[in-house]
N, C-alpha and C positions, 0 to 999 in steps of 0.2 A: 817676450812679454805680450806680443800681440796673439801668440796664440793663447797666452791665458784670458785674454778679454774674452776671445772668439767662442772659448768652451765654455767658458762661464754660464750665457744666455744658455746656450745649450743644453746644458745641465741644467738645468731652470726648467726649461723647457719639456725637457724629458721627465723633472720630478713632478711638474705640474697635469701630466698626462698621465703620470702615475698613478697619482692624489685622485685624477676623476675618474679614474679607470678603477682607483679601488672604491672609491666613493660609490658609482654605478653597479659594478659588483656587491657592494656593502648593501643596499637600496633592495638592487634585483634575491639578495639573501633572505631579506627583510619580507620583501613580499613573497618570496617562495615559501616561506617559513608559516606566513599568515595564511597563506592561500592554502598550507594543510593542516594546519590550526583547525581554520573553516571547513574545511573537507570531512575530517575526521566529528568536529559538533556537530556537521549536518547527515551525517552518516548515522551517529549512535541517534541524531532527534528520530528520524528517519525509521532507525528498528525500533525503539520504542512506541513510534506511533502506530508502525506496522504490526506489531505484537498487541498492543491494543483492541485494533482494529480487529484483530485474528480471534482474540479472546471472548471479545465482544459478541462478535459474527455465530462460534459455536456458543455462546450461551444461547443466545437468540434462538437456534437452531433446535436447541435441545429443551427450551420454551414450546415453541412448534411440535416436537418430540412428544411431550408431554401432553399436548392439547391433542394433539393427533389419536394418541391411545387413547385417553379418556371418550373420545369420539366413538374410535372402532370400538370399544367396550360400551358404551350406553345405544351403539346402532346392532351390537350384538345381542341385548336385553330386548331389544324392539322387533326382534326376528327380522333384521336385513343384514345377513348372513354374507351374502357378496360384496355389499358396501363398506359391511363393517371387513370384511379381509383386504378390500383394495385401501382403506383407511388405514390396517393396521402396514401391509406392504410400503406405505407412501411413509410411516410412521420410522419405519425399518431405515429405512434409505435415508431421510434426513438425519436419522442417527449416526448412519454409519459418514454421513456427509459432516456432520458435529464433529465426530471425531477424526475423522482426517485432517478437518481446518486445524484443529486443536493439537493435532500431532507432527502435521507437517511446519518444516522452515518458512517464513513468508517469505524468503529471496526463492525457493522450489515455487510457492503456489503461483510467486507473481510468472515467474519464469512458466509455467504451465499453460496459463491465461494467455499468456503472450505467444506461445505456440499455438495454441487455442484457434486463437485466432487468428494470426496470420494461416492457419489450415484452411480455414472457414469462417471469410471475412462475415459473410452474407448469412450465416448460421447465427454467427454471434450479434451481428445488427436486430436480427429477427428477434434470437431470443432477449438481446437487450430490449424490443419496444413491446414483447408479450409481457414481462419483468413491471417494466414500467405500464403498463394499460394494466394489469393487476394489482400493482400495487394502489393505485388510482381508483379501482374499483372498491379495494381494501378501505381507503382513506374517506371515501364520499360514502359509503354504508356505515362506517363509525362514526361519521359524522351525523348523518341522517337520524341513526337511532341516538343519538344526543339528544337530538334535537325532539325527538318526539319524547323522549325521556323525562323532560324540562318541563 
């Protein structure tokens, strides 16, 4: 009889270690479960934004495209026969830059970029602040002529 007292607790014991151990288990499911829930909505937000951004980028591109020819064709009518060829070359190139964005994966392009630059940190610094001091040149001359517009 005393050894049924003794196991009794015991068994008690062991089921209540059980109970937290599945409970813990049950928890740590719970949130492994969420944790790829989240993985997976922040993946697909993730390509759709990148897909966007991609689509966006070759329109953009083929905008420029567009303005670019019309250029080397109205610098061609004006007899600047060299301008208008380096116009139309520059014209070429952004196109063919349109449709690569437009054709490649963005996990390829980002992966590109990223090689990119880790080859040549100091290339890419460089050409990030000519990017930027152009586009700033770009912004303060459309502004300018607003302004004289008015």
């Amino acid at each position: 009889m005393n050894h049924n007292t003794t196991t009794e607790p015991e068994t008690d014991i062991e089921d209540s270690n059980h109970t937290t151990h599945s409970a813990e288990r049950s928890n740590s499911d719970w949130l492994a479960e969420r944790k790829r829930e989240l993985r997976e909505v922040l993946e697909k937000k993730s390509k759709a934004l990148s897909k966007q951004a991609q689509e966006s980028l070759s329109q953009k591109l083929g905008r420029y495209h567009s303005a670019l020819n019309k250029a080397s064709e109205s610098l061609e009518s004006d007899s600047e026969e060299e301008t208008a060829k380096i116009t139309a070359n520059l014209a070429e190139q952004i196109k063919s830059s349109a449709d690569y964005i437009k054709n490649t994966p963005p996990e390829q392009l980002a992966d590109q970029a990223t090689e990119r630059v880790r080859r040549a940190p100091f290339l890419a610094l460089g050409a990030a602040v000519a990017v930027g001091f152009l586009a700033g040149r770009v912004i303060c001359s459309a502004r300018d002529e607003s302004d004289t517009s008015n």
